[in-house]
C-alpha positions as CSV (number, residue, x, y, z in Angstrom):
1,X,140.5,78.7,144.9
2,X,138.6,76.2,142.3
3,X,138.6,76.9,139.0
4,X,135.8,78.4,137.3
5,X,135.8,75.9,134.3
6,X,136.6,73.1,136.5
7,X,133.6,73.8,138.4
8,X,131.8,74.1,134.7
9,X,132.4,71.0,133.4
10,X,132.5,68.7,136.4
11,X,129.4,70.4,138.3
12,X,128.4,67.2,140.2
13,X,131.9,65.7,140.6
14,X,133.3,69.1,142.6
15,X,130.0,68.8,144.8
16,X,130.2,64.9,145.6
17,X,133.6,65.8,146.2
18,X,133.0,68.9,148.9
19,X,130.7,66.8,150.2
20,X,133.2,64.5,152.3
21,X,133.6,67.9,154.5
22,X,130.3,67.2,155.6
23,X,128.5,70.6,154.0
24,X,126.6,71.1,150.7
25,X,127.6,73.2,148.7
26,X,125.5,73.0,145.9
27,X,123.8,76.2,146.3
28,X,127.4,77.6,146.1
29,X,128.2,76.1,143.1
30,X,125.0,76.8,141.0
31,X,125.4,80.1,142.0
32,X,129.2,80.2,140.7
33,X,127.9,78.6,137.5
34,X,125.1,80.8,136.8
35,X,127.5,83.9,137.7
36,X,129.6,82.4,135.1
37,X,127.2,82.6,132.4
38,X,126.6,86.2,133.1
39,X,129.8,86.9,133.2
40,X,130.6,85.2,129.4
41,X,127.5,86.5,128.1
42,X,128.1,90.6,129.3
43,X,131.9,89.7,127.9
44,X,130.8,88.4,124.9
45,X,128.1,91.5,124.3
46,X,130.6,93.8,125.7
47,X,133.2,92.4,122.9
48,X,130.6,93.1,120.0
49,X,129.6,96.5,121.1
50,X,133.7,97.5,121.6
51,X,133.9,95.9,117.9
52,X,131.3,97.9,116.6
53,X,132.5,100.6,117.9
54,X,136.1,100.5,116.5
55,X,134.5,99.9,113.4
56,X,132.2,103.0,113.2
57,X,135.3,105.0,114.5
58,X,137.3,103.8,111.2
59,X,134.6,104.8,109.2
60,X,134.4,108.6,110.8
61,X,138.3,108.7,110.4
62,X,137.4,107.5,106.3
63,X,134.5,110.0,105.7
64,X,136.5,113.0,107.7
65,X,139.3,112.2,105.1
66,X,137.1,112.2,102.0
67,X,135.4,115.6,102.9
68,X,132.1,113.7,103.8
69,X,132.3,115.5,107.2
70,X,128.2,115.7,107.3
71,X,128.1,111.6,107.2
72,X,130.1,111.5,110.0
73,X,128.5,113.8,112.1
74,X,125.4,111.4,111.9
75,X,127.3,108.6,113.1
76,X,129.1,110.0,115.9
77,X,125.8,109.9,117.9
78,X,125.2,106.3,117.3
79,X,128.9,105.8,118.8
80,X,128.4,108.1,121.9
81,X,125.0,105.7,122.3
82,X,127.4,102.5,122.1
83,X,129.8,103.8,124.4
84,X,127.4,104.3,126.9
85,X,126.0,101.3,126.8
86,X,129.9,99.6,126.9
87,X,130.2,101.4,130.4
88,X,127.4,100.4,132.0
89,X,128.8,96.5,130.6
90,X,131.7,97.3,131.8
91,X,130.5,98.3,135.1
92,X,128.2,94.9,135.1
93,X,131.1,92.7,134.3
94,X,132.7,94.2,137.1
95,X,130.4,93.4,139.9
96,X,129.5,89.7,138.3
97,X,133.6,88.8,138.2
98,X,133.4,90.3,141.7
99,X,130.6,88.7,143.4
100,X,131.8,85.5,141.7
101,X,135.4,85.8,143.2
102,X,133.5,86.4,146.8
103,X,131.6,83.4,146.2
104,X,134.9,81.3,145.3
105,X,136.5,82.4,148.3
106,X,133.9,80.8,150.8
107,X,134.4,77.2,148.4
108,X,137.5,74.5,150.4
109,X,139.2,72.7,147.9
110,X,138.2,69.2,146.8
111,X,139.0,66.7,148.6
112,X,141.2,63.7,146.9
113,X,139.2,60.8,145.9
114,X,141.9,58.7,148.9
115,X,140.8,61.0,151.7
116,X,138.6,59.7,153.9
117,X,135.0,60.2,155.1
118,X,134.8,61.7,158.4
119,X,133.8,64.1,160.6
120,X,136.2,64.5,163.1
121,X,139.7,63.7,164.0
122,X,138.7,60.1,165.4
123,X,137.9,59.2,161.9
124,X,141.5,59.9,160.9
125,X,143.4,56.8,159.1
126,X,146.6,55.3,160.4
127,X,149.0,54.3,157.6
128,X,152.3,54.4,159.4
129,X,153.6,53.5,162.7
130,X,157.2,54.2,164.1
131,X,158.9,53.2,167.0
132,X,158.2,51.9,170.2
133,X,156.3,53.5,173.3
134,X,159.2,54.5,175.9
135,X,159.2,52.8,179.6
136,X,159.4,55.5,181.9
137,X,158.3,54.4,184.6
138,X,156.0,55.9,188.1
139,X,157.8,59.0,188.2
140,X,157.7,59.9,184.8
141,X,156.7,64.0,184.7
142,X,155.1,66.1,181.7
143,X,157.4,68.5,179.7
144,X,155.7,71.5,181.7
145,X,157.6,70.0,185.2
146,X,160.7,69.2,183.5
147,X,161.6,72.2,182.1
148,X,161.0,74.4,185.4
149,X,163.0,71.8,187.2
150,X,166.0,72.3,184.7
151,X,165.4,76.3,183.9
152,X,164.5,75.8,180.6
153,X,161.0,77.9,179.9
154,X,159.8,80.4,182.2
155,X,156.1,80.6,181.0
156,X,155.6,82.8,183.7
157,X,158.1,85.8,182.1
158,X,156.3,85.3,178.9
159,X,153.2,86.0,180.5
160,X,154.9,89.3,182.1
161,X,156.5,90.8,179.2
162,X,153.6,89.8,176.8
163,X,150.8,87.6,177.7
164,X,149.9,84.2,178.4
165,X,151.3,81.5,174.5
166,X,154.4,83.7,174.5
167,X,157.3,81.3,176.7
168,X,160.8,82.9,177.3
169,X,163.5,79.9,176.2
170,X,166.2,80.2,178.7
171,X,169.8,78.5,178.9
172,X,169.9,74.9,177.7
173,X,166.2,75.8,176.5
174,X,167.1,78.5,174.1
175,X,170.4,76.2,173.4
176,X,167.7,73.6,172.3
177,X,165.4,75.4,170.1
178,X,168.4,76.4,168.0
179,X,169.7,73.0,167.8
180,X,166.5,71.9,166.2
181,X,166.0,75.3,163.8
182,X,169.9,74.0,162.2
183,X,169.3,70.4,162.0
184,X,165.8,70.8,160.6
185,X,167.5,73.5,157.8
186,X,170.5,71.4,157.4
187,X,168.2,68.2,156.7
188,X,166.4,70.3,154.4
189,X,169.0,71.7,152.2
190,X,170.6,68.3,152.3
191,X,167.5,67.1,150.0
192,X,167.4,70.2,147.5
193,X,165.5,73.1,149.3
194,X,166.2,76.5,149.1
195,X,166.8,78.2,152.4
196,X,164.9,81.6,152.7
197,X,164.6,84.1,155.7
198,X,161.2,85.9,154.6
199,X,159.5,88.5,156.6
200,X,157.2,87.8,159.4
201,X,154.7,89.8,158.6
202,X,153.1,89.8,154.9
203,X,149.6,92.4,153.4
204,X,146.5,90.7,152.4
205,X,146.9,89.9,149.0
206,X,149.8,87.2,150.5
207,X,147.1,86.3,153.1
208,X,144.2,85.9,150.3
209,X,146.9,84.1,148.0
210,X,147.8,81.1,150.1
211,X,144.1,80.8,151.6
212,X,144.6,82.1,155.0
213,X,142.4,84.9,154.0
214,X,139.3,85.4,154.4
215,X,139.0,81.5,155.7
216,X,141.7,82.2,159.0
217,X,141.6,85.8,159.5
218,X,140.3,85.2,162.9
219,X,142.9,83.2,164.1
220,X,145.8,85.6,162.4
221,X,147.3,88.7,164.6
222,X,146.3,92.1,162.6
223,X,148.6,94.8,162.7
224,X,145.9,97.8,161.8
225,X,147.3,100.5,161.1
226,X,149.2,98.9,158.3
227,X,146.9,96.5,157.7
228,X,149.5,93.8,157.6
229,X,149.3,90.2,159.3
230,X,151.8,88.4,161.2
231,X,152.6,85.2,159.9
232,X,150.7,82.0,160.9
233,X,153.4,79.9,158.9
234,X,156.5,80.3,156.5
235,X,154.1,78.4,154.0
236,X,152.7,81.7,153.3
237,X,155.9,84.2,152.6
238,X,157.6,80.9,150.9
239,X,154.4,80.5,148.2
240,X,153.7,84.0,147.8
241,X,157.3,84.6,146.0
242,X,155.9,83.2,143.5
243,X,152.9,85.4,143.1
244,X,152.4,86.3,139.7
245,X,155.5,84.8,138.3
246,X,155.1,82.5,135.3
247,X,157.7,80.0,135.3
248,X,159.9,77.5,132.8
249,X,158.6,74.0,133.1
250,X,162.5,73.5,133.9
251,X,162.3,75.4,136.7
252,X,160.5,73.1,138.6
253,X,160.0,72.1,140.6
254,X,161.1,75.1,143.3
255,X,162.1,73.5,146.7
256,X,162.0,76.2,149.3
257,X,162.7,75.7,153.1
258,X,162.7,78.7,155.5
259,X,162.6,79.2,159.2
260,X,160.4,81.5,160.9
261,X,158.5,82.3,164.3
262,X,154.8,81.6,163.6
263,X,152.0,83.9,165.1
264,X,148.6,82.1,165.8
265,X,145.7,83.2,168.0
266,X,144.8,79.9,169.2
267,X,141.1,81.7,170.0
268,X,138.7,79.1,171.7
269,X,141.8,76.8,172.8
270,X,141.7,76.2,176.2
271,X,141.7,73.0,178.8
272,X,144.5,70.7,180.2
273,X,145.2,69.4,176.1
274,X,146.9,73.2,176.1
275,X,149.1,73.2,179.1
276,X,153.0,74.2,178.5
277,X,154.1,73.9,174.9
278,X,150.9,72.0,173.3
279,X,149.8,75.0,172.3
280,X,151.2,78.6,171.9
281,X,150.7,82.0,170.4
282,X,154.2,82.4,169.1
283,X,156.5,79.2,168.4
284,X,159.5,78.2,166.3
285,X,159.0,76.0,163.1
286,X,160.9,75.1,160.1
287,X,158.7,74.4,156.7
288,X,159.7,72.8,153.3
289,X,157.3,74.1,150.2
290,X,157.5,73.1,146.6
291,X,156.0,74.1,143.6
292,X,155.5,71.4,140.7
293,X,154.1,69.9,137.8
294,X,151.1,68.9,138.4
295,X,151.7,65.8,136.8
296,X,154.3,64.9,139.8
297,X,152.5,66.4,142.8
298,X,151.4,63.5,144.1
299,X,155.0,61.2,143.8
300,X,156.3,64.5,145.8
301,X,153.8,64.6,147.9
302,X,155.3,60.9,149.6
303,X,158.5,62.5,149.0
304,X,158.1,65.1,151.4
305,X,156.4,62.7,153.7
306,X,159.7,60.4,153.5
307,X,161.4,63.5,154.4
308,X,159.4,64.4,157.6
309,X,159.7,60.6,158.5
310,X,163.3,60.8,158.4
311,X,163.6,63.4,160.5
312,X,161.5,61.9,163.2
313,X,163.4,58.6,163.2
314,X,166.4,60.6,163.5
315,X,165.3,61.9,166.7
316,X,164.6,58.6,168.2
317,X,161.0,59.6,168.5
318,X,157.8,56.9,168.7
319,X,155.4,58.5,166.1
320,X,152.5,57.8,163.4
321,X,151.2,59.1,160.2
322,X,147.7,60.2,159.6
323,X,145.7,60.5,156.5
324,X,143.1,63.3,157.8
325,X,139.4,62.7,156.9
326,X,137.5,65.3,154.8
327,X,135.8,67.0,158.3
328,X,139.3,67.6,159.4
329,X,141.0,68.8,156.8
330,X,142.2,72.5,156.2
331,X,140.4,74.6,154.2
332,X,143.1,74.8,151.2
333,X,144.2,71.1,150.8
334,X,143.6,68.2,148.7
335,X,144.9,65.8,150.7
336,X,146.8,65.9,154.1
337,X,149.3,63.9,155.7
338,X,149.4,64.4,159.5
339,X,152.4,63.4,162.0
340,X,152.5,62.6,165.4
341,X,154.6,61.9,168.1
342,X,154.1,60.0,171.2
343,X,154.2,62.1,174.5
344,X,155.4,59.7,177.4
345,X,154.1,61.5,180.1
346,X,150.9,62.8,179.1
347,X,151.0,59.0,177.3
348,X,149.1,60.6,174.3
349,X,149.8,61.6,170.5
350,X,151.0,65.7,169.4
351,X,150.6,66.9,166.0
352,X,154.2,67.7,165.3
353,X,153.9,68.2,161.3
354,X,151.1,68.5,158.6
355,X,152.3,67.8,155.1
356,X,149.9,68.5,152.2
357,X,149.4,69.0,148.4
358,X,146.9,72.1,147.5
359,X,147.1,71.6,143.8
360,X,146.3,74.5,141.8
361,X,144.0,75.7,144.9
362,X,146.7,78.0,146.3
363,X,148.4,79.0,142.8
364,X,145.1,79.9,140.9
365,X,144.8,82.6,143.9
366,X,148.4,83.4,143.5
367,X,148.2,83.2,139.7
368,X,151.5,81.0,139.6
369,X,151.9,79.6,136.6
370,X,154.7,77.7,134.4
371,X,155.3,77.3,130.4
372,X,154.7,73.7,129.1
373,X,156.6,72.3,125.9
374,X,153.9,73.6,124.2
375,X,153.9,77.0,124.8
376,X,150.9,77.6,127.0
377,X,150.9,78.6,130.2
378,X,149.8,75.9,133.3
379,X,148.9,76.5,137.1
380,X,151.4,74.9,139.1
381,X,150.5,72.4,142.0
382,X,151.8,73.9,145.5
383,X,152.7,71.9,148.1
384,X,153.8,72.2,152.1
385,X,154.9,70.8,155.3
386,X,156.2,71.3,158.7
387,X,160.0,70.3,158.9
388,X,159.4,70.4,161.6
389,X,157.2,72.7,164.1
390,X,159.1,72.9,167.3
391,X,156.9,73.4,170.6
392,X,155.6,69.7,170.5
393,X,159.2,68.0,169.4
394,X,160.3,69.7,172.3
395,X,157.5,68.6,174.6
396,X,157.9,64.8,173.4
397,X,161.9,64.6,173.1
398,X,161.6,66.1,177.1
399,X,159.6,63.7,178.1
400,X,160.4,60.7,176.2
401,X,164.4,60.9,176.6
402,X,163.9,61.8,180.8
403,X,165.3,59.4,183.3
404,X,167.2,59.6,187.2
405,X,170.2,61.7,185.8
406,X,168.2,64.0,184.1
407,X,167.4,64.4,179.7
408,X,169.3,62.9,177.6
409,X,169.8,64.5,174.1
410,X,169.1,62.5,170.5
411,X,172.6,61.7,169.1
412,X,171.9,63.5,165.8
413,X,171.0,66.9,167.6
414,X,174.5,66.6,170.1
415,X,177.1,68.3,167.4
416,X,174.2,70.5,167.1
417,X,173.8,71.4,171.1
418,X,177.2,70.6,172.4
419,X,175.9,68.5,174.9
420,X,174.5,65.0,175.1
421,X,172.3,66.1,178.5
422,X,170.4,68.2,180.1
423,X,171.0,68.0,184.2
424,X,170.9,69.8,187.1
């Protein structure tokens, strides 16, 4: 979340700045502010009465000493007076740091001053092209066709033994999805990350600490009874490591990479732009997160963009990068970075990786923090990618890489799969 002093002393910037996701939120923000001043004033009153207090005490302790034991007695009421009136400032602070941490909650982070005005995807910005579109020809088929002709998915079992967005990987299929889980980790811990196997399932202090909470809890699976959620994304195990850690300024910055089955509700999602793998409850994906000076964030940023690339042009695949517009970002970034690949046979662009810098967004929630050369302590800037998601590589490598003899696999996944094709 923002920070309250940011939000202090740059009042109009932070609302010019929200503004680009098409919403004002100046009431928001005055209200924050005015919170704020209630909050310092009750601190500051509440620190004079408690220094009052500890003064009258010293002189009780003085007079009991001395013998004066009748002075005293007069001045203990004036302390019982005192520390009533410290509870019920206490009990104000309280609900103003409260009602001010709500308010927070329902505020996005600010956009970056490069991100784009826009309302909706189709006011994204191409920066990067890659690759050419494959020829296929007439009897080209989408993923969904191909991987019932070759036994790969059965959606059909997934449906049985769960419900519909929950595919069964089968044979070459499963032999796939693997393939890609060890190359994208290899890759990663090729350039520095940390491999980590967290749990799938994290409480709500994780969930409020990376921002999934209370902005996504709709879209999250809730287990109840232990009021735990299943994980949308290793972003939010990976970050929340760090949760209330205060690191060495040599530390970072902390390259993390971790596979993981991600849980999503998908609720409203429907249509033909959803058939087969474009869009599932439960799917495989590989992330990369770092935390870092904030002085580097952005250099590291492109960093993990050249990274994503990388691994794209190592699989042969057509693809483009995306600076999103503020009306399509998500809720906790600064600035995104969205990647897609080409899919032949539906001839039309899937999301296959969003890489993004949160600043201090995420790690004032999370309170991570390091030690500068100074001494003091400094919010780190957090920052995450897909490395890649896998439902959508598979959809596009199917399709793209499909000809008479069946599907040919991407050289730099065959050591990986032990075949070159896929075939009848």
């Amino acid at each position: 979340m923002l920070q309250v002093p940011f939000i202090r002393e740059n009042r109009d910037q932070v609302i010019q700045g929200l503004a680009k996701r098409n919403k004002d939120f100046t009431t928001q923000i005055d209200a924050i502010i005015a919170l704020d001043e209630t909050r310092r004033k009750t601190q500051n009153d509440l620190d004079n009465l408690l220094a009052e207090v500890n003064k009258l005490s010293k002189e009780i302790g003085e007079m009991m000493k001395s013998g004066r034991k009748d002075d005293a007695e007069k001045i203990k009421p004036q302390v019982a007076s005192l520390k009533e009136q410290i509870k019920t400032l206490e009990t104000t602070l309280a609900e103003t740091e409260e009602a001010q941490k709500q308010l927070l909650y329902q505020i996005p982070n600010v956009p970056n001053e490069i991100v784009p005005v826009g309302k909706t995807a189709d006011e994204n910005v191409e920066v990067y092209r890659w690759g050419s579109v494959p020829t296929l020809g007439d009897n080209k088929k989408p993923h969904w066709e191909l991987i019932e002709e070759y036994d790969l998915i059965d959606f059909e079992l997934g449906t049985k033994i769960t419900g519909a967005g929950f595919p069964v990987y089968k044979g070459k299929g499963a032999r796939l999805q693997r393939a890609l889980i060890n190359f994208f980790l290899d890759e990663a811990t090729a350039a520095g990350y940390r491999e980590f196997q967290p749990p799938l399932m994290v409480n709500e202090a994780s969930g409020y600490g990376t921002g999934q909470l209370p902005d996504k809890e709709g879209q999250m699976y809730h287990v109840g009874v232990d009021d735990l959620y299943l994980i949308p994304t290793a972003e939010v195990p990976l970050t929340n490591l760090y949760r209330d850690v205060i690191l060495k300024e040599s530390d970072l910055p902390v390259k993390m990479t971790g596979y993981t089955p991600c849980f999503r509700r998908e609720a409203g999602s429907w249509g033909a732009h959803v058939r087969g793998l474009n869009r599932l409850h439960q799917f495989d994906k590989v992330e990369i997160v770092q935390l870092v000076h904030p002085d580097q964030s952005y250099a590291i940023l492109e960093n993990m963009v050249e990274h994503v690339k990388q691994l794209l042009q190592k699989l042969g695949l057509h693809f483009r990068i995306i600076r999103l517009c503020g009306g399509d970002m998500g809720f906790t970034s600064s600035l995104t970075y969205d990647f897609e690949a080409w899919s032949g046979a539906q001839e039309r662009w899937l999301e296959v990786s969003s890489t993004s810098n949160f600043e201090t967004f995420q790690a004032n929630r999370l309170k991570c923090r390091f030690k500068n050369a100074d001494g003091k302590t400094q919010l780190v800037h957090t920052l995450n990618g897909s490395a890649l998601a896998l439902p959508r590589i598979v959809a596009s490598l199917l399709e793209n890489n499909q000809d008479a003899n069946g599907i040919k696999i991407p050289e730099a996944l065959v050591p990986y799969t032990g075949f070159d094709r896929i075939s009848k």
